[in-house]
C-alpha positions as CSV (number, residue, x, y, z in Angstrom):
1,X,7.0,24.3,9.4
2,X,10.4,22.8,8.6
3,X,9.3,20.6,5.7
4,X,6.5,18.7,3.7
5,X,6.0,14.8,3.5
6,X,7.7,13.9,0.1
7,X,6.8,10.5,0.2
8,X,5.9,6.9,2.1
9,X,8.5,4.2,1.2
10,X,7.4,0.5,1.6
11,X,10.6,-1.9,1.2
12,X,9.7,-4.7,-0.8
13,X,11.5,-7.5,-3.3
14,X,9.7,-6.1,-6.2
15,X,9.3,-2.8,-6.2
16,X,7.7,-2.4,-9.4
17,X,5.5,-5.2,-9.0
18,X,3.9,-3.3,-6.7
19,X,3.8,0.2,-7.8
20,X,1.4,-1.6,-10.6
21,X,-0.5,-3.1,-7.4
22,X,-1.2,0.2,-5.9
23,X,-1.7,2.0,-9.5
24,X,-4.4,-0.5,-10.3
25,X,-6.6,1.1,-7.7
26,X,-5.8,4.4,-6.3
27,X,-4.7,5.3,-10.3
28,X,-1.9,7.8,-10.9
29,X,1.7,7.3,-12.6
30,X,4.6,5.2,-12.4
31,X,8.3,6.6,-12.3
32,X,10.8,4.1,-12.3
33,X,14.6,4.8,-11.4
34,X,15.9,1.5,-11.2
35,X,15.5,-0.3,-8.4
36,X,13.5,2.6,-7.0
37,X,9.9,3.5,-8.1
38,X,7.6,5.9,-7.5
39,X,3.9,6.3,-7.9
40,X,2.9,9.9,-8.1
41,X,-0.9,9.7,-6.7
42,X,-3.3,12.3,-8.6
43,X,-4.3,15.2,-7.1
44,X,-1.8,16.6,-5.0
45,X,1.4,15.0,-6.3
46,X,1.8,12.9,-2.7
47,X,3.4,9.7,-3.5
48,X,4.1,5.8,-2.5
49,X,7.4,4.8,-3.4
50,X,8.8,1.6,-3.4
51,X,12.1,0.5,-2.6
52,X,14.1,-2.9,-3.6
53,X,15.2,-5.3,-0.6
54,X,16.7,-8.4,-1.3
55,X,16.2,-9.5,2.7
56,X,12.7,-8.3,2.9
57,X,10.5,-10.2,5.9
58,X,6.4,-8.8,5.6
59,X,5.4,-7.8,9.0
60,X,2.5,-9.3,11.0
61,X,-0.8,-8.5,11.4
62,X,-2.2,-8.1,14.0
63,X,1.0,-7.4,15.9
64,X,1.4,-6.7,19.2
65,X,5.4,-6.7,19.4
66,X,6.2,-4.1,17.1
67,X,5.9,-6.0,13.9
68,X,3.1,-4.3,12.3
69,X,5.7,-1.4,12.0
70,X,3.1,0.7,9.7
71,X,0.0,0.7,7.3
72,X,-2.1,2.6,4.9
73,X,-5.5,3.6,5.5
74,X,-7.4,4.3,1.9
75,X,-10.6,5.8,2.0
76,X,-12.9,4.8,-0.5
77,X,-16.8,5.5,-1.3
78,X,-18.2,1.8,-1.0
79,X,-16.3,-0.7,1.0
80,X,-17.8,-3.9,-0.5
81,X,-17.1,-2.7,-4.2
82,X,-13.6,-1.6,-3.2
83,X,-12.8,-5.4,-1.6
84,X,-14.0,-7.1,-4.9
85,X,-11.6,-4.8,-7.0
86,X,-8.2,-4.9,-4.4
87,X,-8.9,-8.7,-4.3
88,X,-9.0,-8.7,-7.7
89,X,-6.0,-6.4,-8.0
90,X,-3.9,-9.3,-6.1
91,X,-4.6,-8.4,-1.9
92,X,-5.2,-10.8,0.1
93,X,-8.4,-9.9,3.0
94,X,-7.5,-10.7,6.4
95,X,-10.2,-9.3,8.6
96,X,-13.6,-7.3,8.7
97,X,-14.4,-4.3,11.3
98,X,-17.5,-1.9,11.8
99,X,-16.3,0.9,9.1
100,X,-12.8,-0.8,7.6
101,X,-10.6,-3.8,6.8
102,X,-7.7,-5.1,6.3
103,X,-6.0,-6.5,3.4
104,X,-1.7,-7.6,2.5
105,X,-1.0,-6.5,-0.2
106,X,1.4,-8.9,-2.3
107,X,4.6,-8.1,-0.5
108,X,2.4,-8.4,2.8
109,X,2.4,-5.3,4.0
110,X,-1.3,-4.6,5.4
111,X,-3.2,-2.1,4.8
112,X,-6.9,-1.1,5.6
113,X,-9.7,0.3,3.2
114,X,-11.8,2.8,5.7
115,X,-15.3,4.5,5.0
């Protein structure tokens, strides 16, 4: 092993916007270094971290030409109580699958809740 995953960086326009987005339902704690900010995810201190960018465009779902470019997957324990709350929290649902779906959050980057 040469190293350990430090952290997944979403570029966004308001990177502490949403930091509060994703604290409001996988929980942990903000850090906030100007126009960088982290949110330390409990348990085992991995991280999303969100960085400013003035030019940002929010990829495309579905996307077949390489715009998708990446995505969370977050498990959770009931998938209709978790799509009231992330709604709630600001996502907006896109689409419904046997075991998952798929949300923007309010930059639009998508990202699927998963059983």
């Amino acid at each position: 092993m040469i190293g350990s995953l430090y952290a997944v960086v979403l570029d966004c326009p308001d990177p502490a916007l949403l930091a509060e987005f994703y604290r409001s339902f996988l929980g942990g704690r903000i850090e906030q270094d100007g126009e960088w900010v982290d949110l330390i995810l409990p348990g085992n201190g991995a991280r999303l971290s969100f960085q400013h960018s003035p030019g940002f465009v929010p990829p495309r779902w579905p996307g077949d030409d390489g715009d998708q470019q990446s995505h969370l997957d977050i498990s959770v324990g009931d998938i209709e109580e978790a799509h009231d709350r992330i709604v709630d929290c600001g996502a907006r649902f896109i689409e419904a699958h046997e075991g998952f779906r798929v949300y923007l959050d309010p930059a639009g980057h998508p990202f699927c809740t998963v059983r």
